[in-house]
C-alpha positions, -999 to +999 in steps of 0.1 A: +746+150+458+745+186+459+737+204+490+700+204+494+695+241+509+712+248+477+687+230+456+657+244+475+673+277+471+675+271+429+644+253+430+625+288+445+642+311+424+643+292+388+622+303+360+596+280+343+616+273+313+643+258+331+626+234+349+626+198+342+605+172+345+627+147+359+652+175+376+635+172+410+654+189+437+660+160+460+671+123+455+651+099+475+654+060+477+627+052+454+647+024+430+630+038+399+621+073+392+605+066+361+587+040+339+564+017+338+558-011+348+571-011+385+595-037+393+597-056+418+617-033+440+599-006+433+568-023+439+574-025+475+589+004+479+557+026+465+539+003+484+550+018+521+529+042+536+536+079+519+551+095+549+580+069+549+589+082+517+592+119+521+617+138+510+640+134+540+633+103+555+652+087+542+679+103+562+658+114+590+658+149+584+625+171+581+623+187+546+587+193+542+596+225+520+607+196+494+574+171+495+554+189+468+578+192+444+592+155+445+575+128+434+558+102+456+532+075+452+500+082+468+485+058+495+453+047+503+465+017+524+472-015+509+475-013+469+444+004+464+460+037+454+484+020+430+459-003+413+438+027+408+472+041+386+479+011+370+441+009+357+447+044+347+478+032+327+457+006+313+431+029+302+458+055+285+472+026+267+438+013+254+435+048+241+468+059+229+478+088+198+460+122+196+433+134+218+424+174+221+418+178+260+440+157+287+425+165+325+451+163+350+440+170+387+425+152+421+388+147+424+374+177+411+393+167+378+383+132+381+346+147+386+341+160+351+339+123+342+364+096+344+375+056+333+372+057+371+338+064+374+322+042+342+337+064+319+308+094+315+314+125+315+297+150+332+261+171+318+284+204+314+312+182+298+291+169+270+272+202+267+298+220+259+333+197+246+314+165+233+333+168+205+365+169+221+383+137+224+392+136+265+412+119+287+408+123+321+432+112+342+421+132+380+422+104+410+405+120+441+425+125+468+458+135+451+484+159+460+510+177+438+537+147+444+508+122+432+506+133+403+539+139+395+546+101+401+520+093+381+534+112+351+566+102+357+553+063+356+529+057+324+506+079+332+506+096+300+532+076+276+518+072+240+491+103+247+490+131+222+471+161+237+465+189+223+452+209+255+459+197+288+442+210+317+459+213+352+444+217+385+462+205+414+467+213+450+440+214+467+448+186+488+480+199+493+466+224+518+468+192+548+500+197+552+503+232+543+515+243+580+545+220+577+555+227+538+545+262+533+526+282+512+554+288+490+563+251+485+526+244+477+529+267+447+559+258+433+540+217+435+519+233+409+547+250+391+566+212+391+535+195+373+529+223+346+566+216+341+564+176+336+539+185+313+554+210+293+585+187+293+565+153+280+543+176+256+561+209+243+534+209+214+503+210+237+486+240+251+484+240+289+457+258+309+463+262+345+435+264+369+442+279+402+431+261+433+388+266+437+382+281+472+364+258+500+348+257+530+346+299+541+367+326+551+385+320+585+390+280+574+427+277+574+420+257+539+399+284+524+430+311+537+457+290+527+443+280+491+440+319+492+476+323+500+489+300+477+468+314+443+485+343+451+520+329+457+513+314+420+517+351+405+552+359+409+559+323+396+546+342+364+539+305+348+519+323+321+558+338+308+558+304+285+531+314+255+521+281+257+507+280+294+474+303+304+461+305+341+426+309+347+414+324+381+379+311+390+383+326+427+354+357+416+329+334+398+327+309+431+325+333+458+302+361+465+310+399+472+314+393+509+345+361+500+320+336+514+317+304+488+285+299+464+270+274+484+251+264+447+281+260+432+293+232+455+284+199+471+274+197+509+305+191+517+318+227+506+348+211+486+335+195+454+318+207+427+279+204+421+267+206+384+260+240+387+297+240+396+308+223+368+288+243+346+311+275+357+337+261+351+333+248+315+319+283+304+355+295+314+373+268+295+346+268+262+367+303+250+402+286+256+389+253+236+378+272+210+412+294+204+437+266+208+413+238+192+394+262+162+362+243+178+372+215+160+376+183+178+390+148+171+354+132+170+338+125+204+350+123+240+366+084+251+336+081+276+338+040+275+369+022+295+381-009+283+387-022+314+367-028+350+373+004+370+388+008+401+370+024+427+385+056+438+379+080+468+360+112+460+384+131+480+400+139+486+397+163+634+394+054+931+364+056+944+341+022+941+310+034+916+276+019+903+285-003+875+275+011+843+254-013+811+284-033+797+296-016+762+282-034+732+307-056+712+324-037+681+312-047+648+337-032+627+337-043+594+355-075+578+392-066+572+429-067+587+432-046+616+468-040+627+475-057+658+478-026+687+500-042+717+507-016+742+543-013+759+545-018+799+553+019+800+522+031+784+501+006+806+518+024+836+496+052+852+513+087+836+536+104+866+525+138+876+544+169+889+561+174+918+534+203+928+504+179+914+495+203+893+498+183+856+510+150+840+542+143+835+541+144+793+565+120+769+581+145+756+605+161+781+611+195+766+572+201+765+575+196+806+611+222+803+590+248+792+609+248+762+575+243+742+549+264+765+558+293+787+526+286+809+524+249+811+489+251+833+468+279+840+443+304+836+441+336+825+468+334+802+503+355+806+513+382+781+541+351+772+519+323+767+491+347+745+518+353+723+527+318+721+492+307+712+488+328+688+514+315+666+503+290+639+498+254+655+524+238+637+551+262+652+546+248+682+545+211+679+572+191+694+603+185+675+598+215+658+618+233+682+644+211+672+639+210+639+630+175+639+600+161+622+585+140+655+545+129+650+548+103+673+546+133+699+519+153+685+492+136+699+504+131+736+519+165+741+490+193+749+489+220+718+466+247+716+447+248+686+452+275+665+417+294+644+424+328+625+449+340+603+485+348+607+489+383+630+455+383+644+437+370+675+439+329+682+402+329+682+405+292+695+412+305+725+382+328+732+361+296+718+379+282+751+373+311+772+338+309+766+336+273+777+355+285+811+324+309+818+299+286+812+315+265+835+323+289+863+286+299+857+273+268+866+278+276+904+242+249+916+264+221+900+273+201+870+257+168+862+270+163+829+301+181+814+307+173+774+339+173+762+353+168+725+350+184+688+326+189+663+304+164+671+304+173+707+300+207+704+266+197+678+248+184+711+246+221+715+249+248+749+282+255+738+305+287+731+286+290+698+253+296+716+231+272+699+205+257+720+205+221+730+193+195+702+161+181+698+179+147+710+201+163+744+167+177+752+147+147+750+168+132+770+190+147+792+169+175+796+166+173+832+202+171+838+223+204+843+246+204+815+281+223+804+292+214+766+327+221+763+332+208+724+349+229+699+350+215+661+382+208+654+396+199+686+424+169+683+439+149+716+464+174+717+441+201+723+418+186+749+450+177+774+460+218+768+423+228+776+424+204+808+455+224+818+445+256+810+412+262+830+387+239+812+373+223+845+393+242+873+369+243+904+342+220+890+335+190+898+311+170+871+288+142+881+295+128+845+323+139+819+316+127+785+345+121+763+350+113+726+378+127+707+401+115+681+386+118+646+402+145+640+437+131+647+426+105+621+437+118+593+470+130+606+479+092+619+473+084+580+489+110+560+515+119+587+523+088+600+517+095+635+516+060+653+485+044+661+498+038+697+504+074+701+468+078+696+456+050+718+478+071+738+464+106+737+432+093+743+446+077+778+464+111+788+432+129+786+413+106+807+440+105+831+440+145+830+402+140+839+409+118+866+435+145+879+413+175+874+383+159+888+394+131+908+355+126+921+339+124+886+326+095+864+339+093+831+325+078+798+349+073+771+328+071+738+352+055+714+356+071+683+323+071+657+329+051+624+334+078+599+346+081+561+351+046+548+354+023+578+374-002+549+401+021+541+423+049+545+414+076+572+382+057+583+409+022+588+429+039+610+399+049+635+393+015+637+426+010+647+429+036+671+394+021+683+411-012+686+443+010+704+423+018+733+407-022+738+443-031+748+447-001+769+415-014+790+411+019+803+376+006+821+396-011+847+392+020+865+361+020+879+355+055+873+359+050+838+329+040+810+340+028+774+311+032+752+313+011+717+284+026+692+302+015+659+276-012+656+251+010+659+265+035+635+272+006+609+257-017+586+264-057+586+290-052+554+305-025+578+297+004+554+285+034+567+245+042+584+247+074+562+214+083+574+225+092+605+254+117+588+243+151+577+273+153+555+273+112+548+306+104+562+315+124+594+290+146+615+259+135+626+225+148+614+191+147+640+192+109+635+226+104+643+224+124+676+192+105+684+207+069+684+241+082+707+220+095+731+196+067+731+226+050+743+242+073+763+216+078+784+213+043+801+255+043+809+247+084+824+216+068+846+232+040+859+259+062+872+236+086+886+218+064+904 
């Protein structure tokens, strides 16, 4: 096999034209690169998690640069992802010969209207191509490397397309801090590619990626950055490829997004949306289709469809209520059995000062000039202000380590390349609020998102109508910053967060944010059991007279699969850690109270549906937090 630097090095410097769809730049293990259907082998193979078959794992080397541009199975845990293909193939082959438009892409493809969903297109769809026979072949959730697979393996054998419409990488943008910007692009560059290869007749119309979220976001900056890495790729050289650039027609003057054009959510497309961005394509249809179309869209499936994802952070003490019993919904939960190390209480330093963290150059210095304190030195503000990914452990030694992540403190990282970590004045803030609070704390807060959404925090937004109600007697510090992972709640503890105070009550829930890293990165979910322990024990160190409640982590997303499974997991993590055998420490179980008896989501007490809470949601966690926070105060 050739050397792979040499491959990536053709790879980033080869024209269109000499790509190939099966000339990938990398040989994995998979048994068979092509063809459908799967056998047996292959079968099991696609079947393991993604993250066990990367580019490089196989020989336990970290080439992230390569994961875009090879091929790889998605995963949604289980065979849900793969069943969702093979329906897919089923469909294509129900439906084989000419059609004018195939749509290729992730949920915002599958969105115009797909075998997935019942088979009906969208309003703008049928106002404007209802005489253009479609396929649509978008599966939510679905990375450059997805849908390379999926071409490669009967996606599109027997299909005739005259147009085919490409728009990929959005979701590519998770993992953009480990593959790069560059390597995102040239995932997009791969598919047109495949295509081009398995259809030189057709016409191919590129879409770049549609901003989200708003400026600052490190998606919204990197799906920036990687349109733009798109243009020296010049993909438009072959006279049968176009690119479109919606970027102008979904944002305003000022960059933010046109919050009309979009779902709540900021990502996917509302009709409005949609209707943007079949005015754009109408022009195109008409010059490479003479308006002329094959008869009517193929809007019914002959098949049942799969279901598919739209998509795509001591002293003795009164006795607190007894947590309520998780009802998590029916459905395997992998077994969590801690080691006798990790049920050990976490050694500290010889000065007292920190923990004692797994991973040993972390504690060298070799990852963090200023392991605790606060203010910052000159050293450690420039080491903060690199991007987060920089400084995770096993970078340094080139080595692709997620079992550390979590249990290693990281500062977070907010803002752009060359500016200001503006994380860390977020944190700041926190500090100053705390130091203010000379008359005594009864209640510090402590997480993400969802903690800072209580209110009183760095952001300045009052308390909710719910923290009012009732805590509103109790003098209270929120230190929550959205976003905030494990990682970044031990490096707060050691950089200033609670220095000096002494909190009658720390509340703690973190950890839905590392969700989605334990299932696309395959950080274990014993690491995150883990994290979760290290910060209560940095708690216990910082403020060795304070109570602690633990709130475990919030159902969110699907509780049945993917990211919302491994919550549960790590939920089920920290049952065998029994963390409540210290007496200072409170677990508190809402996911009963957050679910319904089939274990689906209580979406009336989300404002976005899946994730943060809306007035309801805040009303029912403090209805419950309020008797554990009495009882201690008693």
């Amino acid at each position: 096999m050739k050397n792979t630097l040499a491959l990536i090095a053709a790879l980033l410097l080869a024209p269109l034209a000499a790509l190939h769809a099966l000339d990938y730049p990398h040989v994995t293990a998979e048994p068979q690169t092509n063809g459908w259907p799967l056998t047996a082998e292959e079968r099991a193979y696609v079947l393991k998690p993604e993250h066990d078959r990367r580019p490089g794992r196989e020989s336990n080397k970290h080439l992230p640069q390569l994961w875009p541009v090879v091929p790889s199975a998605g995963f949604w845990g289980g065979t849900s992802w793969l069943d969702t293909h093979a329906k897919l193939v089923e469909y294509v082959k129900a439906n084989p010969g000419p059609c004018d438009v195939l749509l290729v892409g992730d949920s915002i493809t599958q969105q115009w209207g797909s075998p997935l969903d019942k088979g009906v297109l969208n309003e703008s769809w049928r106002k404007h191509f209802a005489n253009y026979r479609t396929i649509n072949l978008g599966i939510g959730g679905d990375k450059a490397q997805n849908v390379l697979w999926r071409l490669d393996h009967g996606g599109v054998e027997g299909l005739q397309p005259k147009v085919i419409v490409v728009m990929i990488g959005n979701n590519n943008m998770f993992f953009t801090a480990e593959t790069g910007i560059e390597a995102a692009a040239k995932g997009v560059q791969m598919v047109v590619a495949n295509v081009r290869e398995k259809f030189p007749q057709a016409s191919v119309l590129v879409a770049k990626i549609l901003p989200c979220h708003a400026p600052g976001v490190r998606f919204y900056e990197d799906i920036k950055k990687t349109n733009l890495a798109l243009d020296p790729l010049k993909l438009d050289r072959d006279p049968k490829v176009t690119v479109i650039d919606l970027w102008s027609e979904f944002t305003n003057a000022d960059g933010t997004i046109r919050k009309d054009l979009f779902t709540p959510d900021n990502i996917h497309l509302s009709l409005a949306g949609y209707a943007i961005y079949a005015e754009r394509l109408k022009p195109l249809f008409d010059k490479f289709l003479g308006g002329k179309g094959l008869g009517g869209a193929v809007v019914v499936p002959k098949f049942s469809p799969a279901t598919a994802p739209a998509a795509p952070a001591q002293k003795s003490a009164p006795v607190a209520p007894a947590p309520k019993t998780s009802s998590a919904p029916a459905g395997k939960v992998v077994p969590f059995v801690p080691t006798a190390e990790m049920l050990k209480p976490t050694p500290k330093t010889a000065d007292g000062n920190s923990l004692v963290y797994p991973y040993a150059p972390y504690n060298e210095g070799k990852l963090d000039p200023q392991l605790t304190g606060w203010p910052l030195t000159e050293a450690e503000r420039a080491w903060v202000a690199k991007g987060e990914y920089f400084r995770k452990p096993g970078h340094d030694a080139q080595k692709h380590l997620p079992e550390m992540w979590f249990v290693t403190p990281t500062a977070a990282r907010w803002g752009n390349d060359g500016e200001d970590n503006k994380w860390i004045a977020h944190h700041a803030t926190c500090i100053e609020k705390v130091r203010a609070m000379k008359d005594g704390i009864d209640v510090a807060l402590i997480g993400d998102s969802i903690t800072q959404g209580w209110g009183g925090g760095w952001d300045g937004a009052p308390f909710n109508a719910a923290w009012q109600k009732h805590f509103s007697d109790k003098k209270t510090v929120n230190l929550g910053i959205g976003g905030d992972r494990m990682e970044s709640i031990l490096w707060r503890l050691d950089h200033g967060a609670l220095d000096g105070a002494s909190p009658k009550v720390v509340v703690l829930m973190i950890g839905v944010n590392n969700a989605p890293l334990v299932q696309a990165n395959g950080v274990p979910v014993a690491a995150a059991a883990h994290g979760i322990k290290l910060c209560i024990e940095n708690l216990r160190l910082r403020c060795p007279q304070s109570q602690i409640v633990l709130v475990k982590i919030l159902p969110a997303f699907d509780p049945s699969k993917e990211v919302g499974a491994k919550v549960r997991e790590m939920n089920a993590g920290l049952d065998a850690l029994k963390l409540d055998a210290d007496a200072q420490v409170h677990v508190l179980d809402l996911w009963s109270d957050f679910t319904n008896a089939d274990g689906t989501l209580k979406t009336e007490l989300y404002s976005d549906k899946h994730l943060h809470l809306g007035p309801a949601g805040y009303e029912v966690f403090a209805s419950n937090l309020r008797p554990v926070v009495e009882k201690i105060l008693q």
